[in-house]
N, C-alpha and C positions, 0 to 999 in steps of 0.2 A: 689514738685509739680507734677515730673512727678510718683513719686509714686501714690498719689491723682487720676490722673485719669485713670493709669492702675487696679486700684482697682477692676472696675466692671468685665473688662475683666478675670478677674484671678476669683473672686466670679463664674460668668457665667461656665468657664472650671473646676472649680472644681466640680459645681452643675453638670455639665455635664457629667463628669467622676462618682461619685459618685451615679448620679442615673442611670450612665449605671451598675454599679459593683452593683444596685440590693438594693443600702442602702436605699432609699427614695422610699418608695410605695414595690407594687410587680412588677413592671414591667420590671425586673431585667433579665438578661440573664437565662434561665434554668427555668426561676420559672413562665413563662406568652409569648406565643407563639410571633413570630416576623411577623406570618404570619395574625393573626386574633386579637392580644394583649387578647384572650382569659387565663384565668389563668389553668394552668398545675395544675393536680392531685388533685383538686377541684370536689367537689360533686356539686355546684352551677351551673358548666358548660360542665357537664356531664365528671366529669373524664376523661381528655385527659392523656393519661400516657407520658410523659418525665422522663429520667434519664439525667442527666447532670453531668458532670464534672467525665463521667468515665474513669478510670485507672487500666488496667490490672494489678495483681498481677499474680508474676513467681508462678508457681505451685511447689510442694515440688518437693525439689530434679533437680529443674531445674535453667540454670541458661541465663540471655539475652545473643541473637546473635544479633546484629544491621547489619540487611542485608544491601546489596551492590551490584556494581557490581564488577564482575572476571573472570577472563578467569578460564576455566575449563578443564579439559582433562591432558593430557600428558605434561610434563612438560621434559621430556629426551630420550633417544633412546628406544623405541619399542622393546627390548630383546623378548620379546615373539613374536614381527610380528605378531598381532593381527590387526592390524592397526583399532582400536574400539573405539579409544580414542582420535580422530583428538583435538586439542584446539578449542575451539571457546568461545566467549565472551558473557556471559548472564548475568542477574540479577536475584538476592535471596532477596526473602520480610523478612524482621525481623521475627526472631521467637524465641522459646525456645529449650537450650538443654540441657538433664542431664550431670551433671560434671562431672560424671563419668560413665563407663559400667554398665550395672543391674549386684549387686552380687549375689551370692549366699544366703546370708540373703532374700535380698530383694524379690529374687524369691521366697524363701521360704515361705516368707507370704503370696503369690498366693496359692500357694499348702496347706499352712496351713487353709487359710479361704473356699478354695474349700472342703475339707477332713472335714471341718466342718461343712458347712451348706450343703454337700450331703456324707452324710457319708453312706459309704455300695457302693457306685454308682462305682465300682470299673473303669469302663471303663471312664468314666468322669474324674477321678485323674490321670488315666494312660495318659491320651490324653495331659496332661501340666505337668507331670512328663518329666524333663532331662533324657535322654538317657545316663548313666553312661559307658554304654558297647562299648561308643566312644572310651574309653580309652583302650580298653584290643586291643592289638599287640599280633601275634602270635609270634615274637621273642623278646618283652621285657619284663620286669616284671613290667606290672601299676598295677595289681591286686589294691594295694590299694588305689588309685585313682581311681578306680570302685568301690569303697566300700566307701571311706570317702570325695571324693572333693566335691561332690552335702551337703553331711549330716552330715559332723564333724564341730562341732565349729571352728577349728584351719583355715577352708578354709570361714570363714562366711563374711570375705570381699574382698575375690577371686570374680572373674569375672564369672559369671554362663553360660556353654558353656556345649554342649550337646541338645541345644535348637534350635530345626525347626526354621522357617520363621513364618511359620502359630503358633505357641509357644509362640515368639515375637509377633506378633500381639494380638492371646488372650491376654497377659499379660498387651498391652497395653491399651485393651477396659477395663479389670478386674480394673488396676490401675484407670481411668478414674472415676470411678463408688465409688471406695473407696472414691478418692479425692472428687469426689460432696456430697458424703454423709456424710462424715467429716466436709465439709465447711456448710450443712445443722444443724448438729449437732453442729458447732462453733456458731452459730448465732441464737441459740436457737429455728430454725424452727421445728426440728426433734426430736429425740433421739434415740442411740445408739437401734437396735434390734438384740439381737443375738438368734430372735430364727427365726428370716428366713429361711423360706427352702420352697423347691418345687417349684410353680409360684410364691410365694410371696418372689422376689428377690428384692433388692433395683437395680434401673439402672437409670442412668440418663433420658433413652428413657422411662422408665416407669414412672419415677416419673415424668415427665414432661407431657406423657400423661394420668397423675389421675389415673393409673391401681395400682400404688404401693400401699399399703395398712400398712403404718408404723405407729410409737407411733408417737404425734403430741408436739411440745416441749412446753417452756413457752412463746415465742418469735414469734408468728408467723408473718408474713407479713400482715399488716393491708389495706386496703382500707380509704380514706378519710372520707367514713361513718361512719368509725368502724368495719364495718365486717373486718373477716380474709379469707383471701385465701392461695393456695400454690404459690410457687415462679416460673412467667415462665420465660421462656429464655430471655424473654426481661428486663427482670431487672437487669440483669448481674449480678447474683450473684455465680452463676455456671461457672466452668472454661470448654474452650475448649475440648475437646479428648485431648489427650495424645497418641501419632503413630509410627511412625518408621519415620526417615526423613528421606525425597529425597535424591536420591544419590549425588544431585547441595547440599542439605542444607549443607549434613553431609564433604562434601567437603569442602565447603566454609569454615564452621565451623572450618573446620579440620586445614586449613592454617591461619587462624585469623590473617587476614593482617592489622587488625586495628592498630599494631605495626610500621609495613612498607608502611604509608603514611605521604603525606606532603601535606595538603587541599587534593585536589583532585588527587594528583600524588602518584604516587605510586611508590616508592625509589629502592622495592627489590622486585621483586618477589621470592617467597621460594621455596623450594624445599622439605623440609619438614617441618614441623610445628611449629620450630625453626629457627631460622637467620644461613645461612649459609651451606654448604654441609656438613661437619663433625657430623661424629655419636656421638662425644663425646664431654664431657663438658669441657667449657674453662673458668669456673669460677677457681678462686684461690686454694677455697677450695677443689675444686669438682674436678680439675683437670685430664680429662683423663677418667674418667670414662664414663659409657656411658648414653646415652639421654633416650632410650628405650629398651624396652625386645624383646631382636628379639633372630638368630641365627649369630655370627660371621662369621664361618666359617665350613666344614663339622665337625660333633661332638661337636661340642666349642657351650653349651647350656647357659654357666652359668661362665664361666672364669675357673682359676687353684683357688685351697685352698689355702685359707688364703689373696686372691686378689678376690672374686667374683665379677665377673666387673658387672654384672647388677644384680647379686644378685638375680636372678631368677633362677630354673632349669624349672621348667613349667608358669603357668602364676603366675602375681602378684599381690597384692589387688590393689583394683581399684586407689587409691589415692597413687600411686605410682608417682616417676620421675615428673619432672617439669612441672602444665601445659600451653598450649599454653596462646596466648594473648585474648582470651576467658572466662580465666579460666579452661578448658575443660582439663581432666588426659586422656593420655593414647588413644591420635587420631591414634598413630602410633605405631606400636607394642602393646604387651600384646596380645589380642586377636582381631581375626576378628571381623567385624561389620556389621550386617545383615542393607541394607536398602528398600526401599517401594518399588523400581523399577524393573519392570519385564526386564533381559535382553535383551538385542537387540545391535549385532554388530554396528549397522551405525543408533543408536540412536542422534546421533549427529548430524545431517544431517536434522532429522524430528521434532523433539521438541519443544517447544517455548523458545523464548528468556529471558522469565520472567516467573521466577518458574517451569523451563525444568521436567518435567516426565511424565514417561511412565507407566502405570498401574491403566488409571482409569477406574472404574467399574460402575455408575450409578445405584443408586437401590433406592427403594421407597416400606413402609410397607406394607406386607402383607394384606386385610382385607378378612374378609370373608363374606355371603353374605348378611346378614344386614348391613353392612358398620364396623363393630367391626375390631381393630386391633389384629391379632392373634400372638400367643405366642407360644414357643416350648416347654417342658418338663421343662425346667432350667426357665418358666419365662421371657425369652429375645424375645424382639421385632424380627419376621420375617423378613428378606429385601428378596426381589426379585428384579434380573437384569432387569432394563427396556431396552426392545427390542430395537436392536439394539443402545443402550449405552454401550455396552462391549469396551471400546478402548484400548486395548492390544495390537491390532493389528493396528491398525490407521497407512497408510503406509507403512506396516511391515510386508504381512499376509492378509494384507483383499481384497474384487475383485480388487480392482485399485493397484494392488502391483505384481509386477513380471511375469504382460501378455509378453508369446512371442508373435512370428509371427503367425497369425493364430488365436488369443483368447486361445491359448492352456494354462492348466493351467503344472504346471513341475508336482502335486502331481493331486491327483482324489477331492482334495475338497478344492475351497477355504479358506484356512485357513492357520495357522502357521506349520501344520503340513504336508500340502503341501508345501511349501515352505522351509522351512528346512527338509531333508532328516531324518525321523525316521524310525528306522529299527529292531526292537527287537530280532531278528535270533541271535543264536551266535557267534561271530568272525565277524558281517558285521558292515559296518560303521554308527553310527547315528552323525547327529550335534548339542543333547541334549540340543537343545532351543526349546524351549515350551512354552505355557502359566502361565506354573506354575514354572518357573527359575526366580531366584531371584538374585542380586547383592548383592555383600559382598567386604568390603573395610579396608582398616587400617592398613596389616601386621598383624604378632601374634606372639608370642616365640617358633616358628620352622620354620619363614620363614626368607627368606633372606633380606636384605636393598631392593632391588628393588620393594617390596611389602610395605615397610614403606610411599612411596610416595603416598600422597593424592590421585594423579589423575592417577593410579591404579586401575583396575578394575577386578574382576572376578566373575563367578556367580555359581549357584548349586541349582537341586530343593529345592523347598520352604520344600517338606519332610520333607527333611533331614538334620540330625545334623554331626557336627564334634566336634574334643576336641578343636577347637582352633576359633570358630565361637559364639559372645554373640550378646551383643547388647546395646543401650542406646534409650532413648525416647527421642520426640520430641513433639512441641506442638505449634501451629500457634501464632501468635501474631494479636488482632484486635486491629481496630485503625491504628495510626501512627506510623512509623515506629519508631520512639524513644518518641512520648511526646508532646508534645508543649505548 
């Protein structure tokens, strides 16, 4: 009986349920607006475009961070007295990161598709060609590691180092562009051209705005009419940039503390990327050995023969040593790691609490004076700095930043280089912060433990390369920060 007349009720919630999930009629979530019950993507009601039910995919070669919050900065005693690193507490929005450092292969296919679709342009190769003459020391013998780490097969999953700031960042627009063009060519919009050259570049910025001029696949994007069009950014079919991450992401990353919580508590804080202060492994098998490629002690690169304790004398392929609870190889030691953020001692102090860095630049295309977007030599989109968007300097450098008494500025211009003492004479003091110094993070296989620490900093113009300086990508995450 009392089944009998709970009947209708249970009918009524299921019709309810089932014609919210979309099964009866169209007026389903995604498919018929909740604001007008107009129907989506419909030529009857003038094509209102909706995408529903999107979900990012990781980009190749990358792999999820589910952001958080964390204290950031120094984590132990100041050895340097830099004091640049105070702790403070922010949050990082979910993003992506590659699992490993960019190698040597991977670089190479940069240099290989550039030498190919501008072959002759000799100053264009040279410009994202590694700097192999890192390696030459006037009192050791690398000779061959100027000759064979960039270009021999035996180093093609070594860590590619030799590589500027501004190097890493081309690499990361180059990659960007591959990727959307590949995901073009997976879903039949495109296809493969390899006879691009000159302005007729594939880029994401071109082919988004109609300038690119490719082979058109079997598959293209239809309209509810039937016509076909190209795919714009609104359809999400195209992944994010690909960048260098912030010095908060690549930190965050770095300690992957998703290991060391309890709901919302957080059990351990690390000290390096692994549980615990010891450099060495306390697995059974692994016993004693060590966690990363650093330097022991003076000389001590690599252990004695026949015991190589990290088995490294220079750096080691990217998928070396255990990685952290990320997934992520080789946060600490191996080689340095370039990131986005312009240095600045007492950045700590000015930054936001959500999504901290320092380095943003504002810019907007070029056009010229019919309104057309203009192009360089290579094909690529123009940007110009929209005035006064340069924030390098935000607190740091700019007029509201280090008036004394008087309105007096310390240098003759407000700017960063009034403000920090540069001095090019030589033997006089400069304090080599600039606009153009960049942060590098991680430790490498010739520094000491106290550089293995995440929350470790140090910087170097963006120029310039060393032998023990690469990099890995990064790439925003839209949406929610995990799903839902």
């Amino acid at each position: 009986m009392n089944f009998i007349k709970l009947k209708p009720f249970v009918f009524i919630a299921l019709a309810a349920f089932v014609s919210g999930c979309g099964l009866f009629g169209k007026g389903g979530r995604g498919e018929s607006s909740r604001t007008t019950g107009w129907e989506y993507n419909a030529e009857e009601t003038g094509n209102i475009p909706n995408v529903s039910g999107y979900e990012q995919d990781a980009g190749p070669g990358l792999v999820f961070v589910q952001g958080g919050t964390f204290t950031m900065g120094r984590v132990e005693q100041d050895v340097m007295y830099l004091n640049d690193n105070f702790p403070r507490r922010v949050t990082v929005a979910s993003f992506y990161m590659d699992e490993t450092e960019v190698s040597n292969q991977s670089y190479r296919e940069f240099t290989h598709w550039t030498s190919r679709v501008y072959p002759g342009d000799v100053e264009k190769i040279k410009a994202i060609t590694p700097d192999s003459t890192v390696w030459r020391k006037e009192l050791a013998y690398n000779e061959p590691y100027v000759n064979n780490y960039f270009r021999h097969p035996a180093y093609s999953e070594y860590p590619v180092v030799g590589v500027t700031w501004e190097q890493a960042d081309a690499y990361c627009a180059w990659r960007t562009d591959r990727v959307n063009e590949q995901i073009l060519v997976d879903k039949g919009i495109i296809t493969h051209d390899n006879t691009q050259s000159g302005q007729n570049i594939y880029t994401t910025d071109t082919y988004l705005a109609g300038i690119y001029q490719g082979t058109d696949g079997e598959d293209p994007v239809e309209n509810p009419d039937g016509t076909t069009r190209r795919p714009k950014w609104e359809d999400g079919i195209m992944l994010p940039n690909y960048r260098l991450p912030t010095e908060a992401e690549w930190e965050y990353a770095a300690y992957g503390l998703i290991g060391n919580t309890d709901g919302e508590l957080l059990t351990d804080r690390k000290l390096y990327p692994w549980n615990g202060s010891y450099l060495r492994q306390d697995k059974k098998k692994e016993k004693g050995r060590l966690r990363a490629n650093f330097v022991r002690g003076r000389g001590d690169m690599m252990g004695m023969a026949g015991a190589l304790n990290d088995n490294a004398d220079i750096a080691a392929p990217v998928f070396s040593y255990d990685p952290n609870d990320y997934n992520l190889y080789c946060m600490s030691g191996n080689v340095n790691e370039w990131v986005a953020d312009v240095y600045r001692p007492m950045s700590l102090y000015d930054v936001e609490e959500f999504n901290p860095y320092r380095g943003n630049v504002i810019t907007e295309y070029r056009r010229d004076q019919n309104g057309d977007l203009v192009r360089n030599e290579y094909g690529e989109l123009v940007r110009d700095t929209i005035a006064g968007k340069d924030y390098r300097n935000v607190l740091d450098g700019d007029p509201n930043s280090q008036i004394v008494e008087g309105d007096t500025w310390i240098g003759n211009e407000r700017d960063t280089e009034g403000m920090y003492i540069q001095d090019e004479r030589p033997g006089a003091f400069s304090s080599l912060i600039t606009d153009e110094v960049r942060v590098y993070k991680g430790g490498s296989w010739q520094d000491r433990p106290y550089w293995l620490v995440p929350g470790t900093r140090r910087y170097l113009e963006q120029s310039k390369a060393k032998n023990d300086i690469g990099f890995r990508c990064a790439m925003i995450r839209v949406g929610s920060p995990e799903g839902f």
